[in-house]
N, C-alpha and C positions, 0 to 999 in steps of 0.2 A: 258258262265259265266253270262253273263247280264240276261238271263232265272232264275237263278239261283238265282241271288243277286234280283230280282224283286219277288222272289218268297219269299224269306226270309222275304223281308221288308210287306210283305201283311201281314204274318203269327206276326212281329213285332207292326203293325197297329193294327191288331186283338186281340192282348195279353192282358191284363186282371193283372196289367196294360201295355196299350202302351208302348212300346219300344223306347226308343229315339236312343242305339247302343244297337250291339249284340255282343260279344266276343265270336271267335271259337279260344282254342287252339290248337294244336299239340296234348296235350297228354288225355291217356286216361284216366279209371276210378282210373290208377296205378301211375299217372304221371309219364308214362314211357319215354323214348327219343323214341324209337322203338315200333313202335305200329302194330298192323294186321290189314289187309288191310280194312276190316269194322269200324275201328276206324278212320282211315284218314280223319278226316270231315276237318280241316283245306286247306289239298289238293284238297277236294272238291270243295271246294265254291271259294277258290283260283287260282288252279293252278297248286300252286308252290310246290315243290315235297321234299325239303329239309327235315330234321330229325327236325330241328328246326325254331321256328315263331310261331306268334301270329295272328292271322284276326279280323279286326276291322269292323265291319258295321256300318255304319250311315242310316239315311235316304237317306243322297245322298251321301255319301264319302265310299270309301272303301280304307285302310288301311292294309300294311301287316308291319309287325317288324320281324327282323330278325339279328343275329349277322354275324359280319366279314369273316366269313368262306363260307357265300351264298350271299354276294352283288352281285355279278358279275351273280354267276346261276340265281337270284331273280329278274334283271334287265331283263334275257332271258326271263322267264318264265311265267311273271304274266304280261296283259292284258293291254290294255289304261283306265281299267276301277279302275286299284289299284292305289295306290301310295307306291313306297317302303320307310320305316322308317328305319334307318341304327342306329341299337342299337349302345351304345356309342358314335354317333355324333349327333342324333336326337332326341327331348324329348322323354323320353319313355312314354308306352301306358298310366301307369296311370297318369302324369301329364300332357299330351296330352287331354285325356278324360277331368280331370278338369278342363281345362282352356275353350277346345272349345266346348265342350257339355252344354247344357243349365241350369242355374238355376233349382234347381229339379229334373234333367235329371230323366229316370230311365233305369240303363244299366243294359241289360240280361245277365244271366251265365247257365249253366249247371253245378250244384253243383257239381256232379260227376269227371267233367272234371279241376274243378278250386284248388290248394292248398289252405290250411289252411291261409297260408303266402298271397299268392297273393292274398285272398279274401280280410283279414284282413287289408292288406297296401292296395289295392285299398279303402274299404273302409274311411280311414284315410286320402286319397285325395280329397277324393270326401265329406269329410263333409264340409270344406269352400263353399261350395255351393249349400249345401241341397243335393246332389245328390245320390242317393237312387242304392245298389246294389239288383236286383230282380234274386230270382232262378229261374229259370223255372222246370214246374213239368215236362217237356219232353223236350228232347232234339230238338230246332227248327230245326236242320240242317238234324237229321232223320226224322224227318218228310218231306223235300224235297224230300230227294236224294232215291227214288224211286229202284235205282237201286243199292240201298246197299247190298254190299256182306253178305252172309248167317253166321251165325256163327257154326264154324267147333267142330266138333268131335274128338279131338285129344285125344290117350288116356294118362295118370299120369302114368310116369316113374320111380321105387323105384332105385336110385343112389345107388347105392353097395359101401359098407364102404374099400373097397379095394383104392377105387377114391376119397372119403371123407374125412377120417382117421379121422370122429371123429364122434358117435352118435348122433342118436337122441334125447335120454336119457340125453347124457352128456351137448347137447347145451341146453336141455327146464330146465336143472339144473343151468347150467351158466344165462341163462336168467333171468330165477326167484329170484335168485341171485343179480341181478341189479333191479329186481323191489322192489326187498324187501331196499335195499340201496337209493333209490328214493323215497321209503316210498308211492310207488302203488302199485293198487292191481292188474291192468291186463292192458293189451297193446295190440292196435290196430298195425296189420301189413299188411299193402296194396302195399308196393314194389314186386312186382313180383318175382324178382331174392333175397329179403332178405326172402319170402314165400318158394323156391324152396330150398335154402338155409338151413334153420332151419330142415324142416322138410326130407332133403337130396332126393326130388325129383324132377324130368325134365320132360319137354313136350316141346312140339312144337307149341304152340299156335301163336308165335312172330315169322316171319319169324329171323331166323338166331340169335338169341335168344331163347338158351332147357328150354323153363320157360313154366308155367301153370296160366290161365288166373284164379287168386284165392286171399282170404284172410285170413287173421290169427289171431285168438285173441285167447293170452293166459292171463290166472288167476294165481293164483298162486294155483291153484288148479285140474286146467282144459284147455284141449287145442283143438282150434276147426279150421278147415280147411272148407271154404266155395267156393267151386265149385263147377261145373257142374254134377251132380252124374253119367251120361252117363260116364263120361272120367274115370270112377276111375272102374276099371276089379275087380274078387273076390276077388285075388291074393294083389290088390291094398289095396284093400279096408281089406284087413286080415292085412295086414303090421301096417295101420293107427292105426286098433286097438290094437295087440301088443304093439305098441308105445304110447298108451291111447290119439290119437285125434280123436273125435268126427267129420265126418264128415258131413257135413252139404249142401244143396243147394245152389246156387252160389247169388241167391238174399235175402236169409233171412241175409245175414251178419245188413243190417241196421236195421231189427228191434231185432236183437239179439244184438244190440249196444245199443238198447234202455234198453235191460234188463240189461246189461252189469253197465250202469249207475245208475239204481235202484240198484245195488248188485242180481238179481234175474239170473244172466245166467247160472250160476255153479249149480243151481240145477237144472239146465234141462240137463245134461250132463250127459247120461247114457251109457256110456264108460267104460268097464269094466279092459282095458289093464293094466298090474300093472308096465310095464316098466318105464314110463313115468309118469303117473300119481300119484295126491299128496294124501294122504289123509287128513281130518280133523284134525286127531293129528297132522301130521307133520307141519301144516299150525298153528294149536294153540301153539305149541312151537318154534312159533317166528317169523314166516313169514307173519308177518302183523298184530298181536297186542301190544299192552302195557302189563307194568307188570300185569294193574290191569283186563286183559283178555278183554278191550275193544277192538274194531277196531280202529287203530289209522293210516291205509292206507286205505285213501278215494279218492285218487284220480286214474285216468287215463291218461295213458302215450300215448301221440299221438305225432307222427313226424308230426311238419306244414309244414315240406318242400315237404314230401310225403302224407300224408293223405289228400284225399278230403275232401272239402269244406261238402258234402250231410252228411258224415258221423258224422263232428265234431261235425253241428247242430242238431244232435238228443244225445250230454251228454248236462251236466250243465256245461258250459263256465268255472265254478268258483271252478271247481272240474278237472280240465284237467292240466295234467302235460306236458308242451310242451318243447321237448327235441327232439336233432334227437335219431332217433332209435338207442337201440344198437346193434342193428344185422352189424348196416352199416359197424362200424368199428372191429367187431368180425371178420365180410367175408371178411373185407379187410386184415387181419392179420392172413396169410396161415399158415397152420398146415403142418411139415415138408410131409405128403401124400401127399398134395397137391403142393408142392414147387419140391418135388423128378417129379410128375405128368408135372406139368408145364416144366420144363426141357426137359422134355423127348419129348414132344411133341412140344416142339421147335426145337428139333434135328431134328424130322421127317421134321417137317414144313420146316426147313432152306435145308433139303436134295430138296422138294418138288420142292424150288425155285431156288436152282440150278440147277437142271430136265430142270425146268423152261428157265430159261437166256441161256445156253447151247442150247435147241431148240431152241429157239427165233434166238440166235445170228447166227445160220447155216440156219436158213431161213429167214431171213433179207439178209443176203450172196445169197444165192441160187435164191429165190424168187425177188426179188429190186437190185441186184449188188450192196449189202451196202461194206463197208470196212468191215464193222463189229464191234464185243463188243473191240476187242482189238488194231485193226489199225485207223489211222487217215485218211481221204484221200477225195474225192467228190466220190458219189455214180451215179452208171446211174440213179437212181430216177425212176428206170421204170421196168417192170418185165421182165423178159426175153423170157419167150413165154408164150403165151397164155393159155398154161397148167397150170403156177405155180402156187401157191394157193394165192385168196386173204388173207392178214390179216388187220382185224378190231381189236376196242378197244375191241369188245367182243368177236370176235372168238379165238384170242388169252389171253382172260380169260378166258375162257373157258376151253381150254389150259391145264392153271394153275388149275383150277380146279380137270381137272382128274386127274393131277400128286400128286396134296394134295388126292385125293378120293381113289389112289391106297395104303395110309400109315393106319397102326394099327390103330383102335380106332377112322376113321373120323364120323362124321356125321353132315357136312355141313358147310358152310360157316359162318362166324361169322359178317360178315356186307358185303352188295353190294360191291364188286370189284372195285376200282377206277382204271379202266384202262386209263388212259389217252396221248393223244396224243400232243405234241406241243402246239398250246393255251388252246387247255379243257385242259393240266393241270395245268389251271392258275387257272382253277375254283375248289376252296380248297376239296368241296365233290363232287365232278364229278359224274356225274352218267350216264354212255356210253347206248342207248336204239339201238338195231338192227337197227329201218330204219332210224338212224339220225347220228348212230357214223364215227368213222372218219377209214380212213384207215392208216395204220401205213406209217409211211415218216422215210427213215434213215438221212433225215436232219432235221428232228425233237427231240429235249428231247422226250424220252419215260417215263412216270411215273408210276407206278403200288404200290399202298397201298392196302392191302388183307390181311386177315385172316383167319382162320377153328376154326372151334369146333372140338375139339377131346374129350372123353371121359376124358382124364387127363388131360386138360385144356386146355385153348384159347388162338389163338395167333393172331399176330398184326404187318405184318411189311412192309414198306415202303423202294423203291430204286427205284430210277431215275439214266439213262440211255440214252446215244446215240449211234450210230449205223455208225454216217458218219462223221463229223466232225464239233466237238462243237468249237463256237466261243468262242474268249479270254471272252468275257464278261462272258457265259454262265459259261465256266470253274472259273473264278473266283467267280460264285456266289455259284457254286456247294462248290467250297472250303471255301467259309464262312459258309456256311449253316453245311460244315464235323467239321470246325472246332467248332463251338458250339457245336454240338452233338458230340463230342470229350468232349468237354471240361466239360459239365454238365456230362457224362459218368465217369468221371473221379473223379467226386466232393468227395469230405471229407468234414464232417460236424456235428458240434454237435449235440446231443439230443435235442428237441425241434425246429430244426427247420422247416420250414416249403416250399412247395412249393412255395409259392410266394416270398419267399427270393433267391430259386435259379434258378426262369425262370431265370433271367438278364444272369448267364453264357454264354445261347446256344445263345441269342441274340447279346452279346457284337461283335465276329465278323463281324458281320452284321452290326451291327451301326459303325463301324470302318467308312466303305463303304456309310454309309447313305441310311441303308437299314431295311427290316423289315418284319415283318408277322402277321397277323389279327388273330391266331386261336391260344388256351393255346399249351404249350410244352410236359405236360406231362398227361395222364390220368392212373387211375387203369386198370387193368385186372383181370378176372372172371376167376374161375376154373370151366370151363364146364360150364361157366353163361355169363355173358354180357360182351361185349366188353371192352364198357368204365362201369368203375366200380370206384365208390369213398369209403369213404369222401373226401379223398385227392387228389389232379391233384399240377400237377407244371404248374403254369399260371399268368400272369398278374394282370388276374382279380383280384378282393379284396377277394372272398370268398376261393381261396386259402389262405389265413391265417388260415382259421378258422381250419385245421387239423395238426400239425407236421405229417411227414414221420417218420415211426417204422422202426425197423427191422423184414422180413417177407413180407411185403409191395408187392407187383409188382407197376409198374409205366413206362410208357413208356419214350421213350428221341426222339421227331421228329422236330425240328426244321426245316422251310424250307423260300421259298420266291416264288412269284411270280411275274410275269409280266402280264396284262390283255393283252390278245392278243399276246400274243408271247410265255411264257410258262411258268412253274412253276418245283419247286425241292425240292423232303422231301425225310429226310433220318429218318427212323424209325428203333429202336430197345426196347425191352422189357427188363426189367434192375429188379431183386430182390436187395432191399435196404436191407446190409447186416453190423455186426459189425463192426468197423475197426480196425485193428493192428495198432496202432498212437504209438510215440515212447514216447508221454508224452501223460495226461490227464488234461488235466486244469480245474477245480472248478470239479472235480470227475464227470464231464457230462456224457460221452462215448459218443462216434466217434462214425458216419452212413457213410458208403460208397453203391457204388453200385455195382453187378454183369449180367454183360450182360448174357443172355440165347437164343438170338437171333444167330442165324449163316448162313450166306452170305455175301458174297464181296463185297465192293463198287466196283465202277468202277475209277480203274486210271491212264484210259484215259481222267477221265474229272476233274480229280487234277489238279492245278496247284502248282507243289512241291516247288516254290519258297517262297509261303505264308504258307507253314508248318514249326514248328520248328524240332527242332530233336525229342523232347516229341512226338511232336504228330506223326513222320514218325515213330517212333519205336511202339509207341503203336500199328500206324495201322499194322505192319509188325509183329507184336505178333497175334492181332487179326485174318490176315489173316492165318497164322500158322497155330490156332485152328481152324477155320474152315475147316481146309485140313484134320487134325487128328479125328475132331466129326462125320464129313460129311463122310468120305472116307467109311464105312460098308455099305454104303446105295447105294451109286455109282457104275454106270459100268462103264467100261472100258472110253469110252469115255467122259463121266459126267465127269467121274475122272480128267483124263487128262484135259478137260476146267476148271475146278476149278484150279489144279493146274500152268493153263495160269492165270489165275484171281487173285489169290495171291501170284505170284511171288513179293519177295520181290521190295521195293523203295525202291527210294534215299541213293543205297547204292554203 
């Protein structure tokens, strides 16, 4: 790292103007969370390997920021040469910057890599003190790192409306639709997954993310896809034009942004496909002029929360409609194919992970002399002969792996495997590496967070686990943690309201205890796209206000806790927000409830039934129920039979 950081600040000393700091984030030209591995420049120059953080250079300070969910990984992982910045107790970067950077400063960015938003409010910090935001025409940190991965060849995958259930044609109609109500004429689209979205195609560019490394500006006239032309087959490329997008190479997007803003882009679009595209008439009868046939839609629609910084500076500032995109909340508002989809391959996945806990539980037995998933008791903690198989946090993901890999429709994992073992699963995103992870302990919490991509959608679930015998403490924090995720499972609520009114639910049993957790409660879920997927999450934080939960929705329910050094516990299910049957309506709102789609058994053995009421013991004994009846097609004989050890009824 000090090679590294010495290398930067030469290249900083050199700049044109000198660098006073340099900002590397996380994301890349998409502001994506999830990046491919040639994009990793924050992990570069860092370290530190998390999804999320910011890297600060100075001349002599180095600086990481990062939220609640990586304190503890970020304490392992980065050098004597960083300081970690603990977002929400520590000034953040851009007040940081202005106070201790100098008069005048001038701090580097890499337009490509910086939001609209973050440029614009850094700026705003940094005027009390002259201090000057500088783009760099290259990116400093490629130009070190020597041994930057290649960029790959993946090829553009046409998603079959079977998986979609809804057009290309019909979504560039709805879209235009909202440009023409915004009173613009075309819209910049640089989300990766709301790209793959629209235009109802997949790639692999991101690991564990089916998205294509691309961009999208539509007109209300014309619609153009900017990537790699190698990636796109005949076949691919016949498709595009049927549907009238203009495919283009993956760097003219900025200066077709330029033409974009003169009004000159639409006529270089010789797209012949009549599915999708508009003509002049259709556009002179109302989609973008006044009575008296003038243009009375002059501006452009850009997401600041997505759109980079490189892009926005090449319109007129004073012509820019800043909004978030409307794809965000389109994708997040499933069309019942995709809701029927999601289900289905939740059943698989839930079968997957009972496959799953069943193996585990007869080799934790077999292998360590554990009690096991269902008995309490002390383990020998040793294996029995020297034959038995080790298990790690990654051999037995692995595991899980091929038990999801053998179901309809997989094709791959939806985020790194949080296998974790006893203290790693205190660290919230764990990430287990072959020559470092741990070996499984039946007197340890077991935790396992995982998902797959499946062709009909993405799943997302979390269960924690012991093997030999959890202490009282353990058991009682399991059962504050089930009963919040109970209890937000269970919510009734009106229209309009929003995540951040209902994180407190899954927390309150928790704070009963004087207890807590650093990471939001809830996030969206992707059909065949991203993991975490918004506008909306159930969270703490303040920018969950900014969406009410619909009906239609996905959103997860995980509530958990941890201990640093000793262990951690989340229980995760994926939940579709659905109408509710309420026996009154008050002020004509309508009632949102939820519907779980997730299925596997908690464990309880690590209940403690005296802190349930009867609500919640029956609920769980419903829920276990369905799990026997969804699960049981998928199951042999003896899967079977351990499920049905696993939800035998409580407290009854």
């Amino acid at each position: 790292m000090s090679e590294i950081l010495a290398s930067l600040r030469s290249l900083m000393a050199s700049h044109s103007p000198p660098l006073d700091a340099l900002v590397v984030p996380s994301e890349d030209y998409h502001q994506s969370e999830y990046v491919s591995a040639r994009d990793k420049r924050r992990e570069f120059v860092s370290g530190f390997t998390g999804s999320a953080g910011l890297a600060l250079i100075t001349k002599k300070d180095a600086r990481l920021w990062t939220d609640g969910r990586y304190f503890l990984q970020a304490t392992q992982e980065l050098s004597a040469e960083w300081t970690l910045m603990r977002m929400g107790e520590d000034p953040g970067v851009d007040a940081w910057m202005a106070d201790n950077l100098p008069v005048e400063a001038a701090i580097g960015i890499d337009p490509w890599c910086v939001s609209v938003d973050t440029a614009l409010r850094w700026q705003r910090a940094f005027a009390k003190k002259q201090q000057k935001l500088v783009q760099t025409e290259t990116s400093l940190v490629d130009e070190v790192w020597k041994s930057r991965p290649p960029a790959e060849i993946n090829p553009v995958v046409v998603h079959p409306i079977e998986f979609t259930g809804c057009s290309v044609a019909e979504k560039l109609k709805l879209l235009r639709e909202k440009l023409k109500n915004e009173k613009t004429r075309g819209i910049i689209i640089t989300t990766l997954d709301e790209v793959a979205w629209l235009y109802n195609i997949r790639g692999t560019d991101v690991s564990y993310c089916p998205v294509v490394h691309a961009f999208a500006i539509i007109t209300s006239s014309s619609a153009f896809l900017y990537v790699d032309k190698k990636k796109v087959s005949a076949e691919a490329n016949h498709y595009m034009e049927e549907n009238g997008i203009d495919v283009r190479d993956y760097a003219d997007v900025s200066s077709d942004v330029v033409l974009l803003a003169s009004d000159q882009l639409d006529s270089t679009s010789e797209v012949k496909g009549t599915v999708a595209k508009v003509t002049k008439t259709d556009t002179a009868m109302g989609n973008g002029t006044n009575e008296a046939g003038g243009n009375n839609n002059d501006r452009i629609w850009v997401d600041p929360g997505s759109c980079c910084y490189a892009l926005y500076s090449n319109l007129n500032s004073e012509k820019v409609h800043m909004l978030q995109s409307p794809l965000a909340l389109a994708k997040a508002l499933k069309n019942p194919v995709e809701l029927d989809g999601l289900k289905k391959a939740h059943v698989r996945d839930g079968a997957a992970v009972v496959q799953y806990l069943a193996w585990l539980d007869k080799q934790m037995q077999e292998s360590y002399g554990a009690s096991g998933y269902f008995l309490e008791g002390q383990s020998a903690n040793k294996k029995k002969d020297l034959g038995a198989i080790k298990l790690t946090e990654i051999t037995v993901s692995d595991k899980l792996e091929g038990f999801r890999a053998s179901k309809e429709h997989f094709r791959g994992l939806s985020f790194p495997t949080i296998s974790s073992v006893g203290p790693n699963a205190a660290i919230i995103h764990y990430s287990p590496h072959a020559e470092t992870c741990a070996e499984l302990n039946p007197d340890n919490i077991y935790l396992f967070d995982s998902g797959a991509q499946y062709l009909d959608g993405t799943t997302d679930i979390t269960r924690t686990v012991h093997f030999g015998n959890p202490s009282t403490h353990e058991k009682a924090c399991y059962t504050a943690v089930l009963k919040g995720h109970i209890a937000l499972g269970n919510a009734c609520f009106p229209n309009g309201t929003n995540g951040h009114a209902l994180d407190i639910l899954a927390r309150i049993p928790l704070w009963k205890d004087g207890l807590d957790y650093r990471h939001g409660t809830g996030h969206g879920i992707g059909s065949y796209l991203n993991v975490h997927e918004g506008p909306h999450l159930i969270s703490f934080r303040p920018h969950a206000r900014n969406v009410p939960l619909q009906a239609s929705m996905t959103v997860t329910d995980e509530p958990g806790y941890y201990e640093d050094g000793n262990f951690g516990i989340r229980l995760e299910n994926v939940l579709i927000v659905k109408e509710a049957d309420t026996k009154f309506n008050f002020g004509d709102k309508g009632y949102l409830s939820f519907e779980h789609i997730t299925w596997a058994p908690y464990q309880t053995k690590m209940i403690d039934l005296t802190r349930l009421d009867p609500e919640e013991i029956s609920w769980l004994n419903t829920y276990h129920g369905r799990c026997r009846d969804i699960l049981a097609p998928y199951l042999d004989e003896y899967e079977m039979a351990w499920l049905n050890k696993a939800t035998e009824p409580i407290g009854v």
